[in-house]
N, C-alpha and C positions, 0 to 999 in steps of 0.2 A: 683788392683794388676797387676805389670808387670811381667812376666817371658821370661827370653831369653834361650834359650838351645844356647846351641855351641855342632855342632858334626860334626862328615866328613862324614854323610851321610843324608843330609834335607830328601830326598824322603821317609826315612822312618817315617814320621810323617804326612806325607799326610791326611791316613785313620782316624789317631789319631786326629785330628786337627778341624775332618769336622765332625764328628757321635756323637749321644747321648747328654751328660750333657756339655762336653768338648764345643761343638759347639753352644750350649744355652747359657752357659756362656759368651761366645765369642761375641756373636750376640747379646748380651743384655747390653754389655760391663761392665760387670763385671771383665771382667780381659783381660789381651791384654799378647798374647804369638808369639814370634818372636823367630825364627831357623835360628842361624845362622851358616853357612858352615866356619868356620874356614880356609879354604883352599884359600881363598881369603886373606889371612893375612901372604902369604907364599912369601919370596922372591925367591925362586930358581925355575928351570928349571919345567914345568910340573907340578907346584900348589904343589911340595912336601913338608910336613908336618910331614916327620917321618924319623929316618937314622941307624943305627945300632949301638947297646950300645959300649963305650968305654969301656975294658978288654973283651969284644966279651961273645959271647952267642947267643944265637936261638932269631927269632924274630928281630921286627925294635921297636922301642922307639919314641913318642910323641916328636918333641921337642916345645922347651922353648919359642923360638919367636914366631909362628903363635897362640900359644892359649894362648899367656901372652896379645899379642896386640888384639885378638880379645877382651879377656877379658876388656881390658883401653876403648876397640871400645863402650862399652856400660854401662861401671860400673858409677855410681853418688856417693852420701852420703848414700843413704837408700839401697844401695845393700847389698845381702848377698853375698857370690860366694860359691857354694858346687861342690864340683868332685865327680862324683860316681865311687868308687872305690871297690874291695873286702876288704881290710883294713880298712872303713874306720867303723864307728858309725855306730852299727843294727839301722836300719830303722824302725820306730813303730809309730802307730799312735797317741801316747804321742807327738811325735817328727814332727808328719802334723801338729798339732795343736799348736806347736810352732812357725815355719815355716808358718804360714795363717798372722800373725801378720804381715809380714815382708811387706813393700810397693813392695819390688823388689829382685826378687831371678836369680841369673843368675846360671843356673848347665851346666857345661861341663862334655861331656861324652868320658869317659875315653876310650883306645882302644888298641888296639893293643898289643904287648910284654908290654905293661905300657907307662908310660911317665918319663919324665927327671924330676925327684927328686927336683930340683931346681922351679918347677910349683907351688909344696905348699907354696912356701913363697906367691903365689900370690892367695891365696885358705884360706876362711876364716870353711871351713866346711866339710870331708870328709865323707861322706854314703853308705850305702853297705845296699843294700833289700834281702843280705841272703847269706851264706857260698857255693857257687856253682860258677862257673865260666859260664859266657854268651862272645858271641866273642864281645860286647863294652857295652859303657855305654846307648845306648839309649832306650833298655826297661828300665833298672831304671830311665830313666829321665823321662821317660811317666809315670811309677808308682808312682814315688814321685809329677808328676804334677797332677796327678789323684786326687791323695787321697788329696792335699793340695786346690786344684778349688772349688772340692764339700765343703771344709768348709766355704768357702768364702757369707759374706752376701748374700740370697737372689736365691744363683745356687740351692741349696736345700732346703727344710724347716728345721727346729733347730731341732725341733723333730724325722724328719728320722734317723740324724746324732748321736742324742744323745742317742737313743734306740740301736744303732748298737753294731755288735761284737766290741770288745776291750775298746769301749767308757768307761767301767766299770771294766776292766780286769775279763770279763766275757763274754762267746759267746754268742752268738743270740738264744735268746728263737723259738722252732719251730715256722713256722707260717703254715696256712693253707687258700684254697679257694674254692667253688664251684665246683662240687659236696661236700653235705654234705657226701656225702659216694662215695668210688669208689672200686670196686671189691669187697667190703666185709672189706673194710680199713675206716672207720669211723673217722672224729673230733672232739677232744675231745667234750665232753657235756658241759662243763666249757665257751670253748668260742661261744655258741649258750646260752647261758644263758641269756646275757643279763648284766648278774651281773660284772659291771666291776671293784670293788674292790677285788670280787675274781680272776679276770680272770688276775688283773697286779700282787698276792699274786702266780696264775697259773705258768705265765711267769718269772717270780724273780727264783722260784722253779726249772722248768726248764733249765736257763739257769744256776744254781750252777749243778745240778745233770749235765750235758753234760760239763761242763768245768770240777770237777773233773772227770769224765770219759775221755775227751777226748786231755785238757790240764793243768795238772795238777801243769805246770808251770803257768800258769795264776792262778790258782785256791791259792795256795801260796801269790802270788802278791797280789790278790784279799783280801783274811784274814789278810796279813799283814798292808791293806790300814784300813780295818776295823778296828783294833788294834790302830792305830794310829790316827783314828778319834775319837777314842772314850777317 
């Protein structure tokens, strides 16, 4: 898989780019991620990239040229192009695993007062990782590059991935390690057992009892997928 970000600020993906799962992948060539500075794609004075909306208002606006042509600068047949917007599609990891298919995803990170309206016609995908405002897009392009690498053949094993919260519209059953006991705070007896047909009957259990307690909108999801499988 290729992914290109576009943002007007590269340096922030430095840290992201080089640590953990992100930089194994990378290094093992599972997937190839390129940042590209949009501001190179500007024709005017000082790399500028943004101007003040027409009928006026607070704030400068994205425009149209520097991130339609960076987008042409890398798009193919197998691109997708998403914009992380507040508007756009909640982000959920239904929606990673949709996105892992794709050979090439190119996300531009949106910024500033917005961008010039006329950019969606060049936008196949709009995303949003949650009803809050951030000053741009580029923690959601690391979030949505996050969660979308580790599915990818091989970054992870199938089974880390498929045991996780949401994979089932259910949270993650507790886990535990070493000490069996700490201050008087003991492990369940269940997973020192041995017994692993109890202990996955344990974990099933667990994670319904903590999803209705804790998200009850999943818990919903969850009995409606039941319903329907059956």
């Amino acid at each position: 898989m290729r992914i290109d970000i576009l943002t007007l600020f590269p340096n922030m993906f430095e840290g992201f780019l080089t640590e953990s799962i992100i930089k194994r992948a990378i290094n093992d060539g599972l997937v190839e991620i390129n940042i590209i500075d949009f501001r190179k794609f500007s024709h005017l004075k000082h790399n500028q990239v943004d101007d003040t909306p027409y009928g006026g208002g607070a704030g400068m606006v994205l425009m149209c040229e520097p991130v339609v042509e960076a987008i042409e600068s890398v798009k193919d047949e197998d691109s997708l192009v998403i914009l992380t917007t507040p508007q756009g599609e909640k982000y959920t990891e239904g929606k990673a695993m949709d996105l892992k298919k794709y050979k090439h995803l190119i996300i531009v990170c949106g910024h500033y007062e917005g961008y010039d309206e006329r950019i969606l016609n060049f936008v196949d995908l709009e995303l949003s990782i949650g009803d809050y405002i951030l000053t741009g897009g580029e923690i959601p392009a690391m979030a949505i590059t996050d969660s979308v690498v580790r599915l990818i053949d091989g970054v992870i094993t199938k089974e880390s991935y498929e045991e996780e919260t949401f994979s089932n519209n259910l949270l993650d059953y507790p886990t535990y390690t070493k000490p069996a006991t700490f201050r008087g705070l003991s492990v369940p007896d269940v997973l020192i057992s041995g017994n692993h047909e109890k202990i996955k009957e344990y974990r099933l259990n667990e994670q319904i009892k903590k999803t209705k307690l804790k998200r009850p909108d999943l818990w919903e999801a969850y009995n409606e997928n039941q319903k329907s499988e059956k």
